[in-house]
C-alpha beads as a LAMMPS data file, in Angstrom:
LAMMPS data file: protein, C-alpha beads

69 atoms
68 bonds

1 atom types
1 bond types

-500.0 500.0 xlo xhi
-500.0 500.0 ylo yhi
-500.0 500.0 zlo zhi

Masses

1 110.0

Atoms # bond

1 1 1 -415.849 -315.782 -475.237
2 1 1 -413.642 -319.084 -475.392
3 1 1 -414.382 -321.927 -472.574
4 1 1 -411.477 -323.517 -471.378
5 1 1 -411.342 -326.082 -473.526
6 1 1 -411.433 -323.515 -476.271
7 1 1 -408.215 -321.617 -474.984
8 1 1 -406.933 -325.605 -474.644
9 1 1 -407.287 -326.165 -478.040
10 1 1 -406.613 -323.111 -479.987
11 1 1 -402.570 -323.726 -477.423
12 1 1 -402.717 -326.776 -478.817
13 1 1 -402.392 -328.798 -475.724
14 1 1 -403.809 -332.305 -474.654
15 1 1 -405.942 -332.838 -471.468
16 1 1 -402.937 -334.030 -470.027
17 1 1 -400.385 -331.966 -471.172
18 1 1 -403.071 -329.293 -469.756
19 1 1 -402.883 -331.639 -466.216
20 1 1 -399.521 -332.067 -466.100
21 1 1 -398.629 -327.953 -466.476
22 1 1 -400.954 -327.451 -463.633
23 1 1 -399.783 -330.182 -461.542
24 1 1 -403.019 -332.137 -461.233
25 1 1 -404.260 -335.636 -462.035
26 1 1 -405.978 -335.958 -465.604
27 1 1 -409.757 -335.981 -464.239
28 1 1 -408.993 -332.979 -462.349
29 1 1 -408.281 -331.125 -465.189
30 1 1 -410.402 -332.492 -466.839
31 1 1 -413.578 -332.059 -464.345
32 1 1 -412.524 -328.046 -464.243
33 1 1 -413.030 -328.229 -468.171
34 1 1 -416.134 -329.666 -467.518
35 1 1 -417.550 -327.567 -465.264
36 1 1 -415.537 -324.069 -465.073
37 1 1 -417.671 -322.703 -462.592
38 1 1 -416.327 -324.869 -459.477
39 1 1 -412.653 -323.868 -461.118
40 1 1 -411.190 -322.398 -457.534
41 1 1 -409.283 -318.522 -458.248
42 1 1 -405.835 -320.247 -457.294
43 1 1 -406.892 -323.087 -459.959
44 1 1 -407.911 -320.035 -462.065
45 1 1 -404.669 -318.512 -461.694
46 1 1 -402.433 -322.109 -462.893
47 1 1 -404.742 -322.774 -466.094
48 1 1 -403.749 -319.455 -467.031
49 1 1 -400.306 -319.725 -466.692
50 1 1 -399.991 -322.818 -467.980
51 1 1 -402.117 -321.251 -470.958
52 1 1 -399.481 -318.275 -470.797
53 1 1 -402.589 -316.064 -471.485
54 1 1 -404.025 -313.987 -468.335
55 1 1 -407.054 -314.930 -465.661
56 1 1 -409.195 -311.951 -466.961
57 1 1 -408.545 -313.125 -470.168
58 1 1 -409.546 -316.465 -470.230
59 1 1 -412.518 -316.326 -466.942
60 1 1 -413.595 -312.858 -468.061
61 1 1 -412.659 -312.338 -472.045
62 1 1 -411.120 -309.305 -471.614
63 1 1 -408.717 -307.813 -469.588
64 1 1 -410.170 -306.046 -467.248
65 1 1 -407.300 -304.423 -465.199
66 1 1 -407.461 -301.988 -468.248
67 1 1 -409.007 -298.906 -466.834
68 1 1 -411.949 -298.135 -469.351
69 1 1 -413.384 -294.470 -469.065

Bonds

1 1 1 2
2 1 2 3
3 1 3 4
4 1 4 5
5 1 5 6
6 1 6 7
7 1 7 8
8 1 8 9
9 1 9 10
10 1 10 11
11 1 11 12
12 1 12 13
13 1 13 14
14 1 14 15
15 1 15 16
16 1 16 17
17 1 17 18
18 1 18 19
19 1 19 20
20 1 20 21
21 1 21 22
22 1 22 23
23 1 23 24
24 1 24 25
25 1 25 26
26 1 26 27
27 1 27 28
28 1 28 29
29 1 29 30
30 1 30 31
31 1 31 32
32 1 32 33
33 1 33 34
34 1 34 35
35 1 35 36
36 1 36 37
37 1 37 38
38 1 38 39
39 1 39 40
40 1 40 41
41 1 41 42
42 1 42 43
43 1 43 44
44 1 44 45
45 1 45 46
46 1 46 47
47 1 47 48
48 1 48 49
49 1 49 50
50 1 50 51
51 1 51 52
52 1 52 53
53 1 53 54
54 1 54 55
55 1 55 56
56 1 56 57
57 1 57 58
58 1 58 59
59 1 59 60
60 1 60 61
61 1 61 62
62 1 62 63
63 1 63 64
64 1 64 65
65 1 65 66
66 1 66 67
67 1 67 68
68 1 68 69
């Protein structure tokens, strides 16, 4: 599973590119990289759209609103 800094990286985005998508100051951002587990859902939610990838994707590497049997 990728951290955040991981799905960062591999989009190809700064720390402040990364801030400025999600409408937060640089050490914001970058604190939530630091430490994902303090990462608020609603915080969840804008990293992942600014990521254009999904919540469950990124937090839980997979998507889990797939119905497995």
């Amino acid at each position: 599973m990728f951290t955040v800094k991981q799905w960062r990286l591999a989009k190809g985005k700064t720390i402040q590119e990364m801030a400025d998508a999600c409408g937060v100051h640089y050490n914001t951002y970058s604190k939530w990289e630091e430490d994902p587990g303090k990462i608020s859902i609603d915080a969840a939610k804008i990293i992942a759209n600014a990521l254009e990838e999904s919540v469950d994707v990124i937090f839980f590497g997979s998507d889990s609103t797939k119905c497995r049997v």
